[in-house]
N, C-alpha and C positions, 0 to 999 in steps of 0.2 A: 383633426390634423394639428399637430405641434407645431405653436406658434416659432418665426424668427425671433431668438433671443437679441436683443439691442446690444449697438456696442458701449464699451464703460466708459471710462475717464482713468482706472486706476485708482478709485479708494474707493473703501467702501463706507458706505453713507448710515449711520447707525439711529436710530430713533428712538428717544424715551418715554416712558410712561408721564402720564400729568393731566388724565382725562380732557376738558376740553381747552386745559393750557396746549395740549397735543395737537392743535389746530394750526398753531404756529408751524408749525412741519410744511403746511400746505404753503406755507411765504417761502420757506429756506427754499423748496423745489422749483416755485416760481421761478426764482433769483439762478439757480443752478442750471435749470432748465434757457434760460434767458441765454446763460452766458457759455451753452453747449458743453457744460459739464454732468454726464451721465453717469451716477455710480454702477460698478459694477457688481456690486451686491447691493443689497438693502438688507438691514438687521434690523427687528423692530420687538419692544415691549406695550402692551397697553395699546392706547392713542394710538403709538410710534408703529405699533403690530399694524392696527387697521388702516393706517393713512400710508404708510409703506409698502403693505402691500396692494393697497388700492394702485398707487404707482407700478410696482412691479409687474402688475396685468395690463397696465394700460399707461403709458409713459407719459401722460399730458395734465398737468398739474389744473392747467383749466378745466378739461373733466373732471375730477378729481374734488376741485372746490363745488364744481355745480353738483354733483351728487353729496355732497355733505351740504351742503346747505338744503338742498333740497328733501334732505331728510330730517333736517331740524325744524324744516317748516313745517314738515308733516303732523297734521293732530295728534295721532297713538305716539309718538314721539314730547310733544308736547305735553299729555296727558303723564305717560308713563316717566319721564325725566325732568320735564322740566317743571313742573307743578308740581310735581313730588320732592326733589331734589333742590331746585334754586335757590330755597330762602336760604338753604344751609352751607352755599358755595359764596357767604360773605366774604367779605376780604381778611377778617379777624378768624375764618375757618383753618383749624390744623390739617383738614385734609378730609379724606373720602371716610376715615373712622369715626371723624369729628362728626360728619355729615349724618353717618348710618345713626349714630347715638343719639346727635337732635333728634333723628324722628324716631327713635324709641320712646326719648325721655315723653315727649308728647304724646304716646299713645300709638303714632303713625306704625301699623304693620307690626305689632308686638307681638301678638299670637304667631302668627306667620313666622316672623324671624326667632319663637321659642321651637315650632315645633321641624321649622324645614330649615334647610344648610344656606338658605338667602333667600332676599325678598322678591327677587325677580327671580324667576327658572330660564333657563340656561336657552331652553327653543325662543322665547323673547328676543334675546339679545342675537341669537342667531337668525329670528326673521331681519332684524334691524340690519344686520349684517348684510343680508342677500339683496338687499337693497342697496346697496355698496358696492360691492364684490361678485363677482362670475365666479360660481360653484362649480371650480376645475378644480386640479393637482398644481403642485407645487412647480410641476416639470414641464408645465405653460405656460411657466410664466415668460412675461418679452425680458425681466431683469430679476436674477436669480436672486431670493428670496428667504428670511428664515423669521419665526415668530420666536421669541420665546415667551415660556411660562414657567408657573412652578408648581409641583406636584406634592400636594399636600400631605399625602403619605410617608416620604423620604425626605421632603422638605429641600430637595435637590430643584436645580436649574436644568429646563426642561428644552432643547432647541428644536423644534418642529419644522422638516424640512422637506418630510416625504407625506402622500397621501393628501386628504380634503383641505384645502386652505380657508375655505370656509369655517370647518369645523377649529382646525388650530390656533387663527385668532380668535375666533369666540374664547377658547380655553385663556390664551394671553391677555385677554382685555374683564374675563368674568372677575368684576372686583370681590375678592372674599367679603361676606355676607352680607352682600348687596343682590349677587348674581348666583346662584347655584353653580359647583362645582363640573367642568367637562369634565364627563370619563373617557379616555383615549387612552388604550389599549394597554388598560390595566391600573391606568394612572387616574390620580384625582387632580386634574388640573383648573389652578386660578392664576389670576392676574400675576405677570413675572414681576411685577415693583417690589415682593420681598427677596427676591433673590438678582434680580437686574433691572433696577429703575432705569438705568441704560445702561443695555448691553453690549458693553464695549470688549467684554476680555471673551463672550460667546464669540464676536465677530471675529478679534483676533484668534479665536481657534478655527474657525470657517476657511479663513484668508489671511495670507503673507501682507495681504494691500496696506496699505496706511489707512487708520480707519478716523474719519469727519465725522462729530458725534455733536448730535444736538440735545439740549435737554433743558425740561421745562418741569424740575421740582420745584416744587413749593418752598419760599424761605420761611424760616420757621421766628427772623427780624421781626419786628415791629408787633409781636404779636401781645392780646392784654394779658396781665399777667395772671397766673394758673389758679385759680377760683376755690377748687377744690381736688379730692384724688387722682378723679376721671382726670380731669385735665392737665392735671401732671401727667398719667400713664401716655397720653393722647400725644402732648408737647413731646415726649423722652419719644415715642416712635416716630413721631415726626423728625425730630433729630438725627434717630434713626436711619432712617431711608436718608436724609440729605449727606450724612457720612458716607451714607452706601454707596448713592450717587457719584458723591466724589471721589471716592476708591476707585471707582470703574471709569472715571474721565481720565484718569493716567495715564492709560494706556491710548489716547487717542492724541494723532498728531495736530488734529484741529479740533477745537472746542465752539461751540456756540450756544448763546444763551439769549434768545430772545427776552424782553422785557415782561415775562406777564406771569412773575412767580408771586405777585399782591392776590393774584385772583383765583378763585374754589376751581374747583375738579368740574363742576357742574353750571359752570357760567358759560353756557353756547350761546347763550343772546351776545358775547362777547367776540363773535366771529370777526367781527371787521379788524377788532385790534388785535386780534390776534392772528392775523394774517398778515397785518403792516406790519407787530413787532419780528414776527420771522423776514418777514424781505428783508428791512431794515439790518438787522444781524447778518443777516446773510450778505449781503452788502460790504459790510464789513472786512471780511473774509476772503470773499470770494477768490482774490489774486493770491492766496497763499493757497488755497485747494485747487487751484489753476497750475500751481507749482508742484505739486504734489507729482 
């Protein structure tokens, strides 16, 4: 049975990629949810993919945080991300390439990442998922819904609207060669943060609405300085995506930027703060998206 679609507010709510900076999303919704503003889309990359559409199935931010928490407490979780990933989501980290490299340079997963397309396969990250998310269509949702990604072949921005939602955030959130590549239907899809760290101008092609976009890049400030090649290439892509990011905030009539662009891609022990820095922002705002 096709679920009641919820009604909106009038903009649409866009979410970016920033792995567990992505968490912040779960305070903006808080705060929006609070104050009876419902978007009526939700646009999401990465993080923004899974925590947006976790909402869009299920409109209640407090479910929402109890199922992500409850899956970061989870052991195979613990085991597989955060034992593995952590040390390299310091604060001095460039990002999720920064992360992958530390644990080559050490040996972590070398063979593995010489001879397959990432170090995690792809069913992994979508059990983690189904732990999350109800394994419907997109056309179930209570708040209509788009993931994006990018397709490694064409190197194109990919918006996923139809068919498995399960399947098409795994594809938006699989970090290139961390996560093995989705195939979906014909395509090679990874994480959209090279082509939509947040995807603001996908939205604006979705919907006429005013589009509220949050984002939780990495500042690339305060960082030590570039050691040797690696971390020149590392630093320059890191730049990268934060130019990218802000190309695509342009286009959006409200901006937000929770506080937690100091902290790795892979800091979920960091939930707490990263659900005050989203209220807190969200706060902020909230009477100019009430206006909207």
């Amino acid at each position: 049975m096709t679920r009641r679609r919820a009604h909106g507010s009038g903009f649409v709510l866009v979410l970016g990629g920033g792995g567990a900076r992505g968490l912040a999303h779960i305070g903006v919704l808080r705060v929006l949810e609070k104050n009876g503003l419902r978007p009526s889309m939700i646009v999401g990359t990465s993080m923004g993919a899974i925590i947006g559409g976790m909402y869009a199935q299920l409109p209640d931010a407090r479910l929402v945080e109890e199922r992500v928490r409850a899956l970061i407490g989870s052991k195979p979780f613990r085991r597989i991300v955060l034992d593995a990933f952590s040390q390299d989501g310091a604060p001095d980290s460039l990002g999720t390439v920064s992360a992958l490299y530390g644990r080559m340079k050490r040996g972590y997963s070398l063979l593995r990442s010489v001879w397959s397309p990432g170090i995690v396969q792809a069913p992994v990250l979508i059990d983690f998922l189904s732990h999350l998310l109800d394994d419907i269509t997109f056309a179930r949702c209570r708040i209509p819904f788009a993931a994006v990604a990018c397709d490694l072949l064409s190197g194109r921005e990919v918006i996923c609207r139809s068919g498995s939602m399960l399947s098409a955030i795994a594809a938006s959130s699989a970090i290139p060669g961390v996560v093995t590549p989705v195939i979906l239907r014909r395509k090679w899809l990874v994480d959209g943060a090279p082509t939509s760290m947040v995807p603001v101008d996908a939205a604006r092609r979705l919907s006429r609405l005013p589009v509220v976009a949050v984002t939780v890049t990495k500042s690339v400030e305060g960082n030590a300085e570039a050691r040797n090649a690696i971390d020149v290439v590392l630093r320059a892509g890191a730049i990268a995506r934060m130019q990218l990011a802000e190309q695509n905030l342009k286009g959006a009539a409200v901006v937000l930027r929770p506080g937690v662009g100091e902290y790795g891609w892979a800091d979920f022990q960091s939930v707490d703060r990263f659900v005050r820095e989203g209220e807190r922002e969200a706060r902020k705002v909230v009477s100019r998206i009430s206006r909207l």
